[in-house]
N, C-alpha and C positions, 0 to 999 in steps of 0.2 A: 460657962456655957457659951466660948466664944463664937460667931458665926466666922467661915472663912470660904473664900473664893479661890480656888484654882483647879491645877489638869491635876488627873488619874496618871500616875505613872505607874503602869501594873507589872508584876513579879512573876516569873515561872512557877512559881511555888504557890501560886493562888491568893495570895494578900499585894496589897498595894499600897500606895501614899499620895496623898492629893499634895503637890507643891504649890502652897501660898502665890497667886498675883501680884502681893504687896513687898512678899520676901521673907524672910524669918524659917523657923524649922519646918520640915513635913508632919503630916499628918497621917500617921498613922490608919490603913483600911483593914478590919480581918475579914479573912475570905468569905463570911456568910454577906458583908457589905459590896463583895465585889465583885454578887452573882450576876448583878443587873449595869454590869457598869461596864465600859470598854476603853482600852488602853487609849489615854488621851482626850477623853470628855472631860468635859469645862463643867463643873460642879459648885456649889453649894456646903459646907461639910459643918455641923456643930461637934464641937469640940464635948466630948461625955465624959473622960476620964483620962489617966495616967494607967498605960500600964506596967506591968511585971519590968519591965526595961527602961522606963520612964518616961516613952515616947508618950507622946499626945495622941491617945484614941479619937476617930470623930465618926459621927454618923451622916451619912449623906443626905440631905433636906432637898436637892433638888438637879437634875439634870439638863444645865441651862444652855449647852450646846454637846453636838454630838459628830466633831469633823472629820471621824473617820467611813469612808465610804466604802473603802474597798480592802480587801486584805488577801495576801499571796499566801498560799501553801499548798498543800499535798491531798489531792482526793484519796480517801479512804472508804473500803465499805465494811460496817461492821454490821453485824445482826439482821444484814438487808438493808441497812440505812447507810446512804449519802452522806459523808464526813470530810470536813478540809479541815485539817489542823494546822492552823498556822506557824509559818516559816519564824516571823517572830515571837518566841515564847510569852512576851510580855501582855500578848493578847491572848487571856486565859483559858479558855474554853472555844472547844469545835466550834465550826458553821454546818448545820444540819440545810442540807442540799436535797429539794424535791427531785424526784426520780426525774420529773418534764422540763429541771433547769440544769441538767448536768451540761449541758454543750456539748453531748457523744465525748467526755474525756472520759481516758480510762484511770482505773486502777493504779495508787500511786505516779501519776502524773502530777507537775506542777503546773498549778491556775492561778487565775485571780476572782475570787469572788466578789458580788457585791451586796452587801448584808440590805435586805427586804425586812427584817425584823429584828430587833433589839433585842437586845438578852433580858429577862425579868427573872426577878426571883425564883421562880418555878419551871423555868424554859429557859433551853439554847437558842441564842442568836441563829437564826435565817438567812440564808442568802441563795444567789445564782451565779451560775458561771458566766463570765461576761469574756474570759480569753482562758486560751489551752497555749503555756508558753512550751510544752513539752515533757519529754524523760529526767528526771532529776541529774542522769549523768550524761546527759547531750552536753557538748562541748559549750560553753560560754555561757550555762545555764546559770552559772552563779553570779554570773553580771546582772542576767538579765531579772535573777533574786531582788540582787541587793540594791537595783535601780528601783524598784517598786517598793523594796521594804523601807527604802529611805527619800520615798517620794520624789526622785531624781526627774527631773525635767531632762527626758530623752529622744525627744522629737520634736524636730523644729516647727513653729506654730505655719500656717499656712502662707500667713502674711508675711511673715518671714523668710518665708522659702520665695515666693512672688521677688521681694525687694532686693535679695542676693542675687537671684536669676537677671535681673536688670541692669546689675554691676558691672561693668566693662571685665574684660582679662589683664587687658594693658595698661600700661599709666598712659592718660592721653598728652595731648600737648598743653591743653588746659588746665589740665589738673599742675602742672609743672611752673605754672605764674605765680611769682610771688615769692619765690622759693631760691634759694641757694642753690645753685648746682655743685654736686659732691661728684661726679660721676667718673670725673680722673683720677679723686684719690682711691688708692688702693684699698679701700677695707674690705676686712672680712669676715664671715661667721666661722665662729667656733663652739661647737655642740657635743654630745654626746653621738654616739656612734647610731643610735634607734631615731633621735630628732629628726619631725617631717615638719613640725614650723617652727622660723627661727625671727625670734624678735629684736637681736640684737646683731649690733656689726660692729668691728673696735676698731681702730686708726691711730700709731701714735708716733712723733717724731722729735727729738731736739729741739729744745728753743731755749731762748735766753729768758730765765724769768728774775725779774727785780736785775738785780746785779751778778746774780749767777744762773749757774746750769740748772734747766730743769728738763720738762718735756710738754707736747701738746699731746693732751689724748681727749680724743674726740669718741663719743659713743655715741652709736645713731639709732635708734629705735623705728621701731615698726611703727605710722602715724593711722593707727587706727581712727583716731577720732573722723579724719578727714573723708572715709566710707559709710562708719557707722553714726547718723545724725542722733542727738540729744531726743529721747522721745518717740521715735519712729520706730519700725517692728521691726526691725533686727537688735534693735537697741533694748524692746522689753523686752524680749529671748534674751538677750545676754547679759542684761539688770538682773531677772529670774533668777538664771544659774550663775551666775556673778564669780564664777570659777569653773576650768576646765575639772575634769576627773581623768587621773589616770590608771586603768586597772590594766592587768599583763597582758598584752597582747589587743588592747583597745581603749580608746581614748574617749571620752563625751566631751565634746568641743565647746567650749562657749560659744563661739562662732560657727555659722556655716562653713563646711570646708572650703566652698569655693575663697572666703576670705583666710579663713587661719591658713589655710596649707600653700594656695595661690596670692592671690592679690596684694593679700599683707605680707604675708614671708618673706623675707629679703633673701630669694632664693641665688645663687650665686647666675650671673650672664643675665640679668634682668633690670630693667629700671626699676626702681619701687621709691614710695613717698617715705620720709622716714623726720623724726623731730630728734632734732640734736643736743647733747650735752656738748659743749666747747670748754675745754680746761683747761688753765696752764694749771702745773702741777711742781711744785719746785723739789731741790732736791732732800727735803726732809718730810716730801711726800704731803705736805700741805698744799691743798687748794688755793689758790693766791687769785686765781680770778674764774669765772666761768660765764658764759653765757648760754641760752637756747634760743634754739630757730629752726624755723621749717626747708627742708631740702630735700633735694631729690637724690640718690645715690645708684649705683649698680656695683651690685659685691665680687669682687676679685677673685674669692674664692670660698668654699665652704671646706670648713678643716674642721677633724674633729681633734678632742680633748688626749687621743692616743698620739693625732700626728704630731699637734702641737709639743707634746711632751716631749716626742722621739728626737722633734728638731732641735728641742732647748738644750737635748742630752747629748747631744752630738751633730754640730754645727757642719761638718764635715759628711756626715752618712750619707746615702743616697736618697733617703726621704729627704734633707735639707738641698742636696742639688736637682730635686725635681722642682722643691719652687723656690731657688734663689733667688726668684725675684722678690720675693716676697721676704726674703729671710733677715735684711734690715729692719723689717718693721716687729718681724715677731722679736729679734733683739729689744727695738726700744721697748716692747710691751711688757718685756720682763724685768726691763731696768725699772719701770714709772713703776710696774708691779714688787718689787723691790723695796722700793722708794714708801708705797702705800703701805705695805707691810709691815715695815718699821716704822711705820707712824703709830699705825696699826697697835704694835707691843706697847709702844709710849704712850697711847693712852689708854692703856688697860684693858682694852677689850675681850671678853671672855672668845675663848678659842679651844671648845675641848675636840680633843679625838674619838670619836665616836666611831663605830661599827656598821655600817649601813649596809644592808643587802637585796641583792638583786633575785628577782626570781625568771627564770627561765624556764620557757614553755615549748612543749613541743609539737608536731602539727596537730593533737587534739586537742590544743588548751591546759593540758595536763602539764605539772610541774616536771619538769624533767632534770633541772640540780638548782639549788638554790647558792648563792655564790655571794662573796663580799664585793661593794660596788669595789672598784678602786678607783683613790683619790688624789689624783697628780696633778703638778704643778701649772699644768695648764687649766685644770680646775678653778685652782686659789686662782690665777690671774686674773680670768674672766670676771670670779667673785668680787674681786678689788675693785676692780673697772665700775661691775654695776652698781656698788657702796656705794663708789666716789658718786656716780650720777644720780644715785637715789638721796643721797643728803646733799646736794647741789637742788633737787626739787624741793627738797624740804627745806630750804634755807629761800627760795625763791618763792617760792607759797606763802612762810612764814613775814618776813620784808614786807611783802606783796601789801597784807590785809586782809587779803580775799581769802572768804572761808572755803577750805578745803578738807583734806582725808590726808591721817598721818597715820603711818605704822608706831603704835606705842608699843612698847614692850617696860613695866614696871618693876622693878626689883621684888625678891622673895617678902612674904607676908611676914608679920611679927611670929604669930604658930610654926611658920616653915623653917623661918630664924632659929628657932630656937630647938626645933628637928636637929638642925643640922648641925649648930652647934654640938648638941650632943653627943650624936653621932661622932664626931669628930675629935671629941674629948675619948669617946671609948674606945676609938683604934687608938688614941697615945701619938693624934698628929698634934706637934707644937702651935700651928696657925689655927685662928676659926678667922669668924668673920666677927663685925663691931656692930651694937646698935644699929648703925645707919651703913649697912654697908654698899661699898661701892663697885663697879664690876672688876677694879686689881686686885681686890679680896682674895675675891671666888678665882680669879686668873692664880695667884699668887700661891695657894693650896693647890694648881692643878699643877707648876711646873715643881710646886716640893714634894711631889707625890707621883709624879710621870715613870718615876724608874721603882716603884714597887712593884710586888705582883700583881698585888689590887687596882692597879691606878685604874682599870678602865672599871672599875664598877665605883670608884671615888666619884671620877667625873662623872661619871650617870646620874651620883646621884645630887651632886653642886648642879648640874642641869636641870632634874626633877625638883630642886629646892626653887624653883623661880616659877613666875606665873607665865600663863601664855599671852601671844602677842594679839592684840584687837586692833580693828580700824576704829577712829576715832576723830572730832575735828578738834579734839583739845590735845593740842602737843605736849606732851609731858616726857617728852626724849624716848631714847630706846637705852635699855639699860645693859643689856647683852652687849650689843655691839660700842658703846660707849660713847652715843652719841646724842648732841644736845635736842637734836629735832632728824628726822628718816621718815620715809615716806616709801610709796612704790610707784616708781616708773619706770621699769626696766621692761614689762610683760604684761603690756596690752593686749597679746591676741587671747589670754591664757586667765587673765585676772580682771575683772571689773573696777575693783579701785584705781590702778593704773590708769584705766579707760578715763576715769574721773577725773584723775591729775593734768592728764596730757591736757583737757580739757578746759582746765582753769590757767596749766601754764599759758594756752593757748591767749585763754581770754585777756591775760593780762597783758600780753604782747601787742596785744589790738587796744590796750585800755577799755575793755569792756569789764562786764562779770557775766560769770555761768550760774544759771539758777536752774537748780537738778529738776531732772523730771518726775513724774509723780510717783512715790515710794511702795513698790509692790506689798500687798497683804499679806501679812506673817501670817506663813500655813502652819500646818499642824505636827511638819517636818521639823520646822524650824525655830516654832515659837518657842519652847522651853530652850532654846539656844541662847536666841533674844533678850528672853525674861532674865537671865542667868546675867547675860552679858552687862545688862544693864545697867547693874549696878556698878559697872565698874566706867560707866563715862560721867566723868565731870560738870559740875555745872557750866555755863558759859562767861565765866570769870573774863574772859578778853575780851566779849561784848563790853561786859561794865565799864572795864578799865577805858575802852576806846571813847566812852563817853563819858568820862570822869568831868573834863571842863565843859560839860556843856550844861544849862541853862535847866533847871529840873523841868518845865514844859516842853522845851525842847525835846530832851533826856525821853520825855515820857511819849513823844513820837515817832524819836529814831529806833530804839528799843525795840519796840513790837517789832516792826518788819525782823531787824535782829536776830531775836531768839526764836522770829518762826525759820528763817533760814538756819539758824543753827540748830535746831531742832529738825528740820531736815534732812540735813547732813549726820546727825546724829542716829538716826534709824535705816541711815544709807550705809554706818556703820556697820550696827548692830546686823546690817542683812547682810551685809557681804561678811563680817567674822561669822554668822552664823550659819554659811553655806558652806564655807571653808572649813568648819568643825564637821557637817554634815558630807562634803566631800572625803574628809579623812576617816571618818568613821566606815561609807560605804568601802574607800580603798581597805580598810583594815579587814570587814567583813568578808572580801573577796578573797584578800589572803590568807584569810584566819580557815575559811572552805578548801581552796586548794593544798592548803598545807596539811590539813585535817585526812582528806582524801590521798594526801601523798604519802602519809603516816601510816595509813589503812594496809600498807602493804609493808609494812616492818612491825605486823604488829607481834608481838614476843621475843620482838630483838634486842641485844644489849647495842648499849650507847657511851659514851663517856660526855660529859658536859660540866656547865657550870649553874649555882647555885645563881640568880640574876634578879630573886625579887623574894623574901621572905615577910609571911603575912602571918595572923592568929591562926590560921587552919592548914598554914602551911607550905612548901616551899616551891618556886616554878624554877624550873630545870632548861636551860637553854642547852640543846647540843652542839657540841663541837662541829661534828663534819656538815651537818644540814641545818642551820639554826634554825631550828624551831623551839617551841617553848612550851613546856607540859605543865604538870601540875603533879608533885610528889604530896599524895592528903596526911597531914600530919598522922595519921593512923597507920599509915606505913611505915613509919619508923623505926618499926620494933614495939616492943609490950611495954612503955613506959611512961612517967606523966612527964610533957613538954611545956616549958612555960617560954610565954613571949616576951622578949625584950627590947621594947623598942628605941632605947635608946642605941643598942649596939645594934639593932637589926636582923637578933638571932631566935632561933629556938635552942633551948637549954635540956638537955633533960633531967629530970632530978635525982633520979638514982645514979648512973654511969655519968653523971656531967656532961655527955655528950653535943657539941656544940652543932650547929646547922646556922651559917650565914650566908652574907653576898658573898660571891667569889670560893666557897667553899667549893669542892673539884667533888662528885658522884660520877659511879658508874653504876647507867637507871636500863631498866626494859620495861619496853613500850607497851603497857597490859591493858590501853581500851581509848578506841577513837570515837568518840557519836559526832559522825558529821554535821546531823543538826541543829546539835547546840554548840557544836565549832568548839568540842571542849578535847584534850587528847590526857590521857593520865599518863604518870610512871608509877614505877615499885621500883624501890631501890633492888642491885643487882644484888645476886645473893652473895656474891665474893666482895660487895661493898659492905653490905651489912657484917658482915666476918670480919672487916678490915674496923666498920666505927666501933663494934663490940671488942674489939682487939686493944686500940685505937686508947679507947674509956677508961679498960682495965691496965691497963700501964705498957701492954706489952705491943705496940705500936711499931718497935725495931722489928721483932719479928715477922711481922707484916708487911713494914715498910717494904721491902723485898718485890714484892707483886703490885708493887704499886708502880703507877707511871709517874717520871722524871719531871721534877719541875711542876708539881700539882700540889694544888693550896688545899690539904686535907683537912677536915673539921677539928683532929686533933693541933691542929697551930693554935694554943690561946693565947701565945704568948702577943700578938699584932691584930687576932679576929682578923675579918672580914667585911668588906663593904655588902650596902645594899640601896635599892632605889629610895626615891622618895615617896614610900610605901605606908606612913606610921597608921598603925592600926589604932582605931577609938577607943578600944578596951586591952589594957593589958594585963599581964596574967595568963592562965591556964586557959586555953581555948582553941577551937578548933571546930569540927563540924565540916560536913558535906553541902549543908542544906542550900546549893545554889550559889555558894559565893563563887565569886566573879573575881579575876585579875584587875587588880587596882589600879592597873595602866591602861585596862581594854585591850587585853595583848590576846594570843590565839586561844591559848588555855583557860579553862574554868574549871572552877571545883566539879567533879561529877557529883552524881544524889545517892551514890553508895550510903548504905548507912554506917554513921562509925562505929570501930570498932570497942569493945571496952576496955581503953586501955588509956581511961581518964581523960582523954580528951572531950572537952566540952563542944556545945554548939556557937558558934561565934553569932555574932552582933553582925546587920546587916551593914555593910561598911558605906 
């Protein structure tokens, strides 16, 4: 009859689970428990039983906070009564709305209400309308969703606005004491073609380093610190949101614009303050020396990532004789970048090809094609440059003493290990990975595997096999990139930690220390972010060690101070990874709606795609010409029983053997959007389904015929199929509608069709 303390994470489907404070499994709620309960109160729960699934049942003893105040959806009227149904399903049941607190919103409009009465056993939650954002299909209204569904700080606090307003335009002559003058050398930015603020500028030339050739490259960053003071109200606005958001067609700043887009931006014809990385770089692309310091700079020019490329491609074109003046410098930038590059391969560093796309909007916000970003060579350059200057921070922080904020990034879990091994044994690849593996493993399977068919769902899923990266002040390397200690200084006007670095590099320059300002309260957005995160920071092992010879009384009063700074720094962590989870989630939600909405009008159409994520209930279908991503429910496969295999990553069927993996090629039609669960289905096309029943029964040539060239059809057993790193908790025969969710948080979701009977089971909530 254990007692346990944590939040309600509640379920569309009317049941929900209290996740532990202290850590360990969830707890199981059924919906008669989760009449009275709202997604995210802080509870009480005794543990009563095990059920049918083995989960841990508990009963709720007590409801000890309640941080939700307000919640977004949709005014409805049924039966005469005032009804918002909320935008996030997680929060289970209506808000019943007095006739005298509707705020004149009409009929399917989206609000934000604010709940006046708690839900009980016997009664709907109460509330009032406190804002009318509008029509559900006004242009930008899913921003203006997924800012409120995910508690986004989107208006700048007052004090804030006051202290920016007070900021000069220009760099004065004061501000310029102290400082290095950059402003003859030619640097320049190079961005992306949409970039309005640019925090970096790059500079590189020939030098002699040791007894050979190498070069100087100099990266100058945006010196935010030097506006934004430690403490003060621009500085808790952009501690808050501790990261910009970028959704299509609008950005949520960390900064006020007047600093992100003006002041700070090293906008080209302008002076700006900027902190510098200095490097010699030699020519096996080792850092051999570096220093930083404060200067002042005016940028040469602003280039984007197409010109850059156009000149590297063709030295001669007219885009390289418009800025010949400049075309020495982008030469050396691709030599040092060369140089970096092959250092780059020599120490292993994971480097897959991935797929990345853009979406394009047009003047109503509405998707208009969705397109693969492209990724040229002036891309990689830049990325090299800002490597090199982010583990030159990190090796200066680290040296230093002074506690700061590192980008960790950890190697895959023992569980994920041993995923992927598998996986890797069932396609018939000769390499896995070892025990303790290191990132030329994982590199070492991507270049024995680049020229299959499969490679790009192999690499998807050697990427999925790894954890994500946290801020942190225990350096424990980055394991991606292959490096001993990394950090972020590159994108201070865009990123909080950064701000943080600049800050400590600063201090140490002056031989001071930075002692952070006071650590905002984990809201109710973020905290299960936090809780999550936590477990994965370290104790303060470097405190200890630094006072190993010291004098145990001693020892027992340098200490304290210590671990309360490191312990500072450690939920400065936790806040900034867990706004950065919480920023990606609102971007995803954004695209997961427009893409849903852009779907709405193909719907009955045939598609051809690829198979990109196979689960117990079934397979998500990425299309070819518009990638988007559906959800084929195993119940549409035909009349058969499917079993799950998670080692190969496939569905099997057991009569016809019929396979379904990663990378398997379907031709699906698009049979149902519900934009507000952001879920899209397919059905296999009917000329598909004739091809696997074909396909099963031996006669495959016959077929082959109608089939498109060059497509990885489910009949290939001989090599199977890739897929993510997806493994399902149960395997076996399974499957079910009832709400499952894409195990990557991708656009698609299972819809709540009921399944059909054709032995697929109800799956296990994942």
């Amino acid at each position: 009859m254990q007692e346990i303390v944590g939040v309600v994470q509640g379920r569309r489907e009317g049941h929900g689970f209290v996740t532990p404070e202290t850590g360990g499994d969830d707890v199981y709620l059924p919906p008669e428990e989760m009449r009275h309960l709202v997604h995210r109160d802080r509870v009480s729960v005794r543990v009563v039983r095990m059920d049918r699934k083995g989960r841990a049942e508990g009963h709720v003893l007590d409801i000890l906070e309640r941080p939700t105040k307000t919640i977004i959806g949709r005014l409805l009227q049924e039966s005469g009564t005032w009804l918002v149904a909320p935008e996030d399903r997680r929060y289970g049941q209506d808000i019943i709305v007095p006739d005298a607190a509707t705020a004149h919103a009409k009929t399917g409009q989206v609000v934000v209400v604010e709940l006046t009465e708690p839900p009980t056993l016997h009664g709907q939650p109460v509330g009032r309308i406190t804002e009318v954002l509008g029509d559900a299909d006004d242009a930008g209204m899913e921003i203006d969703i997924a800012v409120r569904k995910y508690d986004v700080p989107h208006a700048f606090s007052e004090a804030c606005q006051k202290a920016a307003a007070k900021l000069p335009s220009t760099v004065r002559p004061t501000d310029r004491k102290g400082r290095i003058d950059l402003r003859d050398v030619p640097l320049v930015t190079i961005d992306g073609e949409d970039a309005r603020d640019f925090d970096d500028a790059v500079y590189c030339e020939p030098a002699k380093v040791g007894r050979g050739k190498g070069w100087r490259l100099l990266v100058a960053i945006a010196d935010v610190s030097h506006y934004v003071k430690s403490g003060e109200a621009i500085d808790v606005d952009a501690f808050e949101r501790a990261t910009s958001i970028y959704f299509p067609r609008r950005v949520i700043p960390m900064l006020p614009e007047k600093l992100s887009n003006g002041l700070c931006s090293l906008n080209p014809g302008v002076d700006r303050l900027c902190m510098v990385c200095d490097m010699l770089v030699n020519a096996k692309g080792e850092v051999q020396a570096y220093q930083f310091y404060p200067a002042v700079m005016h940028s040469h020019a602003r280039m984007t990532y197409m010109q850059v490329a156009d000149i590297l491609a063709n030295t001669r074109g007219p885009l390289a004789q418009q800025y010949e003046a400049l075309l020495p410098e982008f030469l050396n930038l691709n030599a040092v970048y060369q140089a970096l590059l092959a250092a780059r391969k020599l120490r292993g560093a994971v480097d897959f090809e991935t797929t990345e796309t853009q979406i394009l909007c047009d003047d109503n916000g509405r998707i208009a094609q969705i397109v693969p970003r492209t990724r040229t060579e002036a891309h990689r350059l830049i990325e090299e440059a800002m490597l090199a200057a982010n583990v030159c921070a990190a090796d200066f922080l680290h040296n230093s003493g002074h506690v700061g904020i590192y980008r960790v990034h950890e190697g895959p879990t023992p569980e994920r290990q041993n995923v992927l091994r598998a996986y890797l044994k069932a396609l018939g690849i000769g390499i896995t990975i070892g025990d303790d593996p290191k990132p030329q493993d994982f590199q070492a399977i991507a270049e024995a595997t680049k020229d299959r068919a499969d490679a790009q769902q192999i690499h998807t899923m050697l990427l999925r096999s790894m954890q994500q990266a946290i801020y942190t002040p225990h350096n424990s390397g980055h394991f991606g990139l292959a490096f001993d200690a990394y950090t972020h200084f590159t994108s201070p006007i865009r990123r909080y930690p950064d701000l943080l670095v600049h800050r400590v590099i600063k201090a140490i320059l002056t031989n001071g220390q930075y002692r952070l300002p006071s650590i905002p309260v984990a809201n109710a957005s973020t905290d299960p972010f936090r809780k999550k995160l936590a477990a994965k920071v370290a104790p303060p092992e470097r405190a200890l060690a630094a006072q190993q010879g010291a004098s145990a009384k001693k020892r027992s009063k340098q200490l304290q101070p210590d671990f309360e700074e490191v312990q500072a720094w450690e939920a400065a962590g936790l806040h900034c990874s867990a706004n950065e989870r919480r920023a990606d989630e609102a971007s995803r939600d954004v695209e997961s709606w427009l893409k849903c909405q852009y779907m709405r009008e193909h719907l009955g159409e045939v598609f051809a795609g690829t198979v990109t994520a196979v689960t117990t209930f079934g397979l998500f279908v990425t299309l070819d010409a518009m990638y988007v991503e559906g959800l084929v429910h195993i119940t549409e496969l035909g009349g058969e029983y499917f079993r799950y295999d998670e080692a190969r990553q496939e569905l099997r069927g057991e009569r016809t053997g019929t396979r379904y993996a990663v990378g398997t090629r379907m031709r699906i039609q698009v049979s149902r959007v519900d934009l507000d669960a952001r879920k899209i289905d397919f059905v296999p096309a009917q000329d598909d389904m004739a091809f696997k029943g074909a396909a099963a029964n031996g006669h495959a040539k016959a077929v082959r015929k109608n089939a498109k060239p060059n497509g990885q059809w489910s009949e290939r057993l001989d090599t199977g199929a890739d897929a993510g790193n997806r493994p399902g908790k149960n395997k076996g025969r399974q499957g079910g509608r009832g709400g499952s969710s894409h195990p990557s948080g991708g656009v698609a979701k299972a819809s709540a069709k009921t399944p059909r009977k054709s032995g697929a089971r109800k799956s296990r909530k994942r």
